[in-house]
N, C-alpha and C positions, 0 to 999 in steps of 0.2 A: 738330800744335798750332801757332796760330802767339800770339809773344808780344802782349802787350799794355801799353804803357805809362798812366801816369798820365793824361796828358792825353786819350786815348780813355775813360779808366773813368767821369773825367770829364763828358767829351762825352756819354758816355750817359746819365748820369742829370741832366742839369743841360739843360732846354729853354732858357736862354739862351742857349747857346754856339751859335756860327754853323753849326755842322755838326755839332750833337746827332738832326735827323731824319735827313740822310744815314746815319752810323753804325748809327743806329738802322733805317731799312729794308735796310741790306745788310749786316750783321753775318748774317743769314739765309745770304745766296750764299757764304760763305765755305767752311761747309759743314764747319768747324773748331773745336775749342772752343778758348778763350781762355787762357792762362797768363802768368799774373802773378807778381809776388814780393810777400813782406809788406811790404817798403819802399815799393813801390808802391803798393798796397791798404791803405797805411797815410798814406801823402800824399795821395791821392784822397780817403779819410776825412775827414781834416784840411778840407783845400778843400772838401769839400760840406759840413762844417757851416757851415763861415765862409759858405756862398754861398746855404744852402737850407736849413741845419739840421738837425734830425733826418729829417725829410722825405728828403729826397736823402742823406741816410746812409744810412736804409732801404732805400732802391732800389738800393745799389750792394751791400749785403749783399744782397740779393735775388738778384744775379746769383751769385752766391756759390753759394744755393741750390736757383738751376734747372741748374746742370750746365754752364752757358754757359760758367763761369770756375772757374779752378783756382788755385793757388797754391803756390809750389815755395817749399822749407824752406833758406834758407840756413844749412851747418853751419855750428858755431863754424870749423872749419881750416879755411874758405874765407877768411873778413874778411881777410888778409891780400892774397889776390888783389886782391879789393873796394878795397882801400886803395892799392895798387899803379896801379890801374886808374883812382883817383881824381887820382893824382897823375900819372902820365901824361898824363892830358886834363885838367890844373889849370886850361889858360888857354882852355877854353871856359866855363865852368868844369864839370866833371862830379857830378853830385850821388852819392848814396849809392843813393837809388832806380833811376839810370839805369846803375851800375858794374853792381847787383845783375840788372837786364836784361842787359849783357854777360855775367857772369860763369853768368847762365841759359841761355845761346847757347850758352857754350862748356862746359857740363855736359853738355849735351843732345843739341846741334847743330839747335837750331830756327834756322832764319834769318830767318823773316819774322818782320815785325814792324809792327804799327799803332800809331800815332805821331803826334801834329801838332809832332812835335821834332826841329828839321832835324839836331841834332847826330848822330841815330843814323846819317847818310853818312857823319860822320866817323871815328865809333867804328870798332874793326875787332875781330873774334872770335878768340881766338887769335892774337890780335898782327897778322893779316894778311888775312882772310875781310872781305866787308862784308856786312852787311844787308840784307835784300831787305825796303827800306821798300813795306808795300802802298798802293793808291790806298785811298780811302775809299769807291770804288765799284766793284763789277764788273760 
């Protein structure tokens, strides 16, 4: 699986972003389904109404339910990681959505990850691993 941030969920469903067709013809060659977190799929929400409405809310639940995207349960006795995780990267600064993509890495051990958020070079998994940011195209 490899993850997925906000800013791709984004990118797919919103045709004004620069690199909504790219994403969109090579999400195919990945060849992978997509995982996300509800923090994530929950800020993408947010931002497509503000940007498209119900319209582009529908599409990005949509991906929900063709199988494309999945979505990992953060338990309550994780938040503390998540919090940990937050303060550690304060002066980038690291939101809740992007801790909750680390703290999916390091459950899991997915490493990649599609992203238009340069922060995820500096993140690291398990205190030390890095991300293997993908291109937008293969």
């Amino acid at each position: 699986m490899i993850l997925c941030d906000t800013s791709v969920l984004l990118c797919l469903v919103d045709p004004a972003q620069p690199k909504h067709n790219t994403y969109k013809r090579s999400l195919p060659r990945y060849r992978q389904p997509l995982i996300t977190t509800w923090p994530c799929l929950t800020e993408a929400m947010y931002l497509a109404l503000h940007r498209g409405g119900w319209t582009m809310q529908k599409s990005l639940g949509r991906l929900l339910l063709s199988d494309l995207l999945t979505t990992y349960t953060i338990e309550p006795d994780r938040i503390p990681r998540i919090l940990e995780l937050m303060e550690r990267y304060r002066d980038r600064p690291m939101d809740f959505a992007d801790a909750s993509l680390v703290l999916l890495a390091e459950q899991t051990g997915y490493r990649q990850i599609l992203t238009l958020d340069s922060d995820f070079l500096f993140y690291r998994i398990d205190d030390r691993h890095s991300f293997e940011v993908l291109p937008e195209t293969l």
